[in-house]
C-alpha positions, -999 to +999 in steps of 0.1 A: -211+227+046-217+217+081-220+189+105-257+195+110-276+164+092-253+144+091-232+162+070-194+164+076-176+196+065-144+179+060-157+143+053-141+115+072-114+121+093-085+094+103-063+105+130-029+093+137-013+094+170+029+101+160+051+092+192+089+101+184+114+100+207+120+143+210+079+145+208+046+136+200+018+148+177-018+139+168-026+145+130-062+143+115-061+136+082-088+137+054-091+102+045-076+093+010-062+130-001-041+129+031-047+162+037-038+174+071-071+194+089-054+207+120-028+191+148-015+192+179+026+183+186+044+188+221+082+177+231+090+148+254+116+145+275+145+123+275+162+110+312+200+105+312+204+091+348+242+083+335+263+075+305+248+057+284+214+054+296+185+070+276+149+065+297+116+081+294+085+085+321+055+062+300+031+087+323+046+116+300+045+100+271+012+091+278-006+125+289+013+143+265-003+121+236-037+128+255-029+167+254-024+163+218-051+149+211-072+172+235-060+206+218-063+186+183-098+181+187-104+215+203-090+230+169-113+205+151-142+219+168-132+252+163-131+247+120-168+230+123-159+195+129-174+173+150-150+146+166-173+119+172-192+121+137-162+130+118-133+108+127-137+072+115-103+055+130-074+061+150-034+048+140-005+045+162+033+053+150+057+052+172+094+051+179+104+014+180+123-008+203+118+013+229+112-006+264+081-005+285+070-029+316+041-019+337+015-040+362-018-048+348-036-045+377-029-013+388-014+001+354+015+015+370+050+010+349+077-008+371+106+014+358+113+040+332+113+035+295+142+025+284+147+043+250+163+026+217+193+042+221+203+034+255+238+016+255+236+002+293+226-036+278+262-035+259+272-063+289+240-083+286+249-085+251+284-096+264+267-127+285+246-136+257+271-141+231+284-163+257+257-189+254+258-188+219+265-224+214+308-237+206+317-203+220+316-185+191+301-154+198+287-148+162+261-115+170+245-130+140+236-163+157+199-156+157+195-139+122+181-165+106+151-173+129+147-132+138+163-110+112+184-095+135+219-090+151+221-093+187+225-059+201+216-037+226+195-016+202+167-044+202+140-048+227+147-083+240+180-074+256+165-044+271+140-066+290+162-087+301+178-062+316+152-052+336+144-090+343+183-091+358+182-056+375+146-045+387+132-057+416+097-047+409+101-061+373+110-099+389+084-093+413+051-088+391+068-118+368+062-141+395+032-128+406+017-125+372+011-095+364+039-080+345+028-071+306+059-063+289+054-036+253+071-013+231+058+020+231+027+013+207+015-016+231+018+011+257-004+035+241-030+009+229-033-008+261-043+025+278-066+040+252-085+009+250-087+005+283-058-005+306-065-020+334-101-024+327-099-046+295-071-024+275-060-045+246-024-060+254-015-058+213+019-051+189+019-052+156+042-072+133+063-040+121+071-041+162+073-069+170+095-079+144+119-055+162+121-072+196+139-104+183+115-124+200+093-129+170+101-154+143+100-133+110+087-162+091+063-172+110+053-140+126+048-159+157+070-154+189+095-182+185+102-206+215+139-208+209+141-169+208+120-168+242+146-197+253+174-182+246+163-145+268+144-166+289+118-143+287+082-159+296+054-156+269+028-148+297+039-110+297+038-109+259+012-087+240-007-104+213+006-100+180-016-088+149-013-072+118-009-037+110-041-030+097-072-042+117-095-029+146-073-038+179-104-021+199-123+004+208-108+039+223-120+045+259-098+077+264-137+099+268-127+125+233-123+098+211-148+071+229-156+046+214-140+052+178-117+018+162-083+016+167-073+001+135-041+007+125-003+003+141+032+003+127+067+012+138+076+046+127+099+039+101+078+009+080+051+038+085+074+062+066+078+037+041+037+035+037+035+072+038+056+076+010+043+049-009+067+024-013+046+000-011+065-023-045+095-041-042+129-021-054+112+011-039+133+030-005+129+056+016+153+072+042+140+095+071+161+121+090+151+123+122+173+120+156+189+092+138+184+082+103+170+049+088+166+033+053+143+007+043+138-013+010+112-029+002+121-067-006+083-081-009+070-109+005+102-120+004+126-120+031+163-115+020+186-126+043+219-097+047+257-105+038+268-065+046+258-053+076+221-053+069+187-064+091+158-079+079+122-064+092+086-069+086+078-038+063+038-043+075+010-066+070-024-051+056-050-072+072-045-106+095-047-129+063-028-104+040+009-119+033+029-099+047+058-074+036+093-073+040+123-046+041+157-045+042+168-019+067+200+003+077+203+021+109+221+052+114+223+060+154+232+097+148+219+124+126+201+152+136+211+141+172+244+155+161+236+186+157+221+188+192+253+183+203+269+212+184+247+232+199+246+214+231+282+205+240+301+232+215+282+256+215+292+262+180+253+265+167+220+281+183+197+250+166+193+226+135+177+256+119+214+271+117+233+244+104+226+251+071+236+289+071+265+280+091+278+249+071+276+275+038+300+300+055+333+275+041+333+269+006+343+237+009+345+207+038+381+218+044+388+178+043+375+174+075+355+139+083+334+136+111+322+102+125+294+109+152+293+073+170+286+087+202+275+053+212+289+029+188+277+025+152+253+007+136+243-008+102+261-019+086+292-020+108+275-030+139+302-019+163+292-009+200+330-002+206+331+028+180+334+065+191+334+098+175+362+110+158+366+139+139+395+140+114+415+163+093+413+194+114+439+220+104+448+257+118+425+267+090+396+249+103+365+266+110+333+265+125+319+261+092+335+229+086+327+210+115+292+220+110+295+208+073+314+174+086+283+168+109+259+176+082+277+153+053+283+127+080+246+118+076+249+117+040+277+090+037+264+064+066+231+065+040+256+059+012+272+033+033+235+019+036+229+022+002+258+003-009+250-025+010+211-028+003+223-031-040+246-056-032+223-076-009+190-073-029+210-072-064+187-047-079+206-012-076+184+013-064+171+041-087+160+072-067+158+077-032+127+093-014+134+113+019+113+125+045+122+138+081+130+170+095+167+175+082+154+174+051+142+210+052+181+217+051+180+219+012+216+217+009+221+191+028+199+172+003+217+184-024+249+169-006+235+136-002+224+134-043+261+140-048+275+119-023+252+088-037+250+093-071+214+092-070+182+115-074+168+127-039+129+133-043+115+155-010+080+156-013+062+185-005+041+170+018+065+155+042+044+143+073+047+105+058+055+089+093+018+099+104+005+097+073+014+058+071-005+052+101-035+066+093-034+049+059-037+014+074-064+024+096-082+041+075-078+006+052-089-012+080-123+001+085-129+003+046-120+042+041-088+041+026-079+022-004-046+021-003-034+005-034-057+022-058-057+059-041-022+076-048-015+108-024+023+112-042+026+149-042+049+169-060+082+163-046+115+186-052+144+166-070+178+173-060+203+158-087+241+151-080+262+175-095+295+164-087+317+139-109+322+100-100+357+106-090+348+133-067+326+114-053+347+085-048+377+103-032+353+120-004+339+084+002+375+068+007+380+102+031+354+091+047+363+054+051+394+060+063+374+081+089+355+050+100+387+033+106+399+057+133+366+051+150+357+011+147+372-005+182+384+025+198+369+013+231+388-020+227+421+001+226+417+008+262 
């Protein structure tokens, strides 16, 4: 079949634009059998000007999504496809909480990126909790209005940062034309236009992560933009995550919708359809992140947990909720084996390497590099690795890195049963550690649960193409299942086993909570 008469050879096409934080891809995807007809995916680059501090260029993350979208469509053409016939909506994904101020007039940014897991806010979260009303410095202060902890992880604290420290940042406040975003406003903005009518939008799923927005209401909340004193002026425009925001300018995709947008977890979530209450999903990426899906109702955390906006199909949909747990560092720690031990040549090795000890040796690692997170919530933490012997090998500390993921999920887990009250059954995973097999296998001993991979496991771009396919009326979503077949790893290790590793591991944690606070 060909394009000829109208014909399309692979019927319509939704693309989805995936911005990590280690790289960025652009998928198209046959519309409702999620099958994946060619892409494009190139790394980014992080900046590390000094401890702490994790920034990106937005002009790099910007031309290398237009370079993958470029080479995508040039493979396109080159199966028989015709771009502007074939694709019928674009989706954004995107790594969330990230920090992005520009000028909209010119379209310049006024500073770097600041990247979600930049640490250099840990003092403006400092002042903060000291305006927390009777001096009481609860973090959790604005939970009930935002879902959140106050911490330098979220996007408000990192713009006020740059409100306190840049120059050029107070300068286009005053003069107007600051527009603050996170990285999907970024890329939205510029494909439909930027300076010349670019669509200054975020979805809930976003928004809901820059503890400005009222998670009730899904409006920004004047006592949140009170209490950062940030102004509303340089706020984008909130919307759901499944509607046309505008039409692309950017000249290979001209003038198809953009209709879809979610933060790259809750699109993880869609992509592996867990789209009923009671269903999860943890990813493995740089760090790794759980969410549960709660409904339309929001459940308010008592262990460590935050509440998020899952998504929103459609501006008068209700929208979803999820309980979520962060975990800062997981494949980043095996980066750092590599990187600062030298004790691995890449991820890919782990596995082999963690398989040359037959056991973990009893040793624990905790990899809080920069503090931990859900559900301890401790900025003060730092990496400790315990229970090294003379017999300790390389094997081991590999294995310590890999199985350090595994329990901060089953810390995660434990608190998500006792705050939702509905223990979980089976937990899907995507994510690139997941290709480690036995690391899987380790985590369905080390929760007690069954761990389905699925074989298809590009579910972070697959969400966002989903929703915009749904938005323009090619996707039904809740009557079109694209489950594949997914491998099932079962736990093969007794309760007690399984309980005396965990209490290892908790005594672990202890070494490393408030070891800044020793000094």
């Amino acid at each position: 079949m060909s394009t000829t008469g109208g014909m399309k050879k692979f019927g319509d096409l939704v693309g989805s634009i995936d911005e990590g934080t280690s790289s960025a891809r652009f998928l198209l995807f046959r519309a409702e059998t999620a099958e994946v007809v060619c892409f494009h995916q190139k790394e980014l680059r992080l900046i590390c000007p000094q401890e702490g501090w994790v920034e990106q260029d937005p002009h790099e993350i910007l031309s290398v999504v237009y370079e993958c979208i470029e080479r995508t469509l040039e493979k396109l053409v080159e199966l028989g496809g015709n771009p502007q016939t074939d694709i019928v909506a674009i989706g954004v994904t995107n790594q969330r909480e990230t920090t992005i101020v520009w000028d909209r007039t010119t379209g310049e940014p006024l500073y770097n990126a600041i990247v979600w897991q930049d640490m250099r806010t840990s003092s403006t979260v400092d002042q903060l909790l000291e305006t927390v009303p009777n001096k009481t410095k609860n973090k959790n202060y604005l939970k009930p209005l935002c879902g959140l902890p106050l911490s330098p992880y979220f996007s408000a604290v990192k713009l006020r940062w740059l409100l306190d420290n840049v120059p050029k940042v107070k300068g286009a406040v005053r003069a107007g034309s600051c527009l603050f975003g996170t990285v999907d406003t970024w890329l939205i903005w510029n494909l439909t236009g930027g300076p010349d009518g670019g669509a200054h939008v975020t979805d809930v799923s976003n928004a809901s992560r820059t503890m400005l927005m009222n998670i009730e209401t899904l409006k920004y909340d004047k006592a949140l933009m009170k209490f950062f004193d940030v102004p509303l002026e340089i706020l984008p425009t909130i919307r759901s995550s499944s509607e046309v925001y505008g039409l692309i300018k950017f000249r290979p995709l001209q003038h198809i919708p953009l209709a879809g947008c979610l933060g790259d977890q809750q699109s993880a979530l869609v992509g592996q359809e867990c789209l009923t209450r009671g269903r999860a999903k943890a990813t493995y990426g740089t760090g790794c992140f759980l969410l549960y899906n709660t409904g339309t109702a929001v459940i308010d955390s008592y262990h460590g947990l935050i509440s998020t906006v899952a998504y929103q199909m459609g501006p008068n949909a209700l929208p979803v909720y999820a309980l979520e747990g962060s975990v800062a560092v997981a494949g980043a720690a095996l980066g750092w084996l590599r990187d600062n031990l030298n004790l691995i040549g890449g991820a890919s090795e782990s596995e082999s390497a963690a398989l040359e000890v037959e056991n973990n040796g009893d040793v624990y690692f905790v990899p809080a590099f920069s503090g931990l997170y859900a559900p301890y919530w401790d900025p003060e933490a730092r990496g400790v690795i315990c229970g090294i012997t003379e017999d300790t090998q390389r094997g081991h500390i590999v294995r310590a890195a890999l199985e350090a993921v595994c329990f901060q999920v089953r810390d995660i887990l434990d608190a998500m049963n006792n705050d939702s009250g509905t223990p979980l059954q089976k937990l899907k995973v995507d994510g690139g550690m997941t290709a480690n097999a036995t690391m899987m296998q380790w985590q369905a001993d080390l929760i007690g649960l069954d761990v389905l991979k699925p074989k298809f496991v590009e579910t972070t771009a697959l969400g966002a193409a989903m929703v915009a396919g749904r938005a323009v009326g090619k996707w039904d979503i809740e009557n079109v299942s694209v489950e594949s077949d997914s491998t099932v790893f079962k736990p093969q290790i007794s309760e007690n086993e399984r309980d005396v590793r965990y209490k290892r591991w908790k005594m672990a944690i202890e070494r490393a909570v408030g070891w800044d606070k020793c000094l």
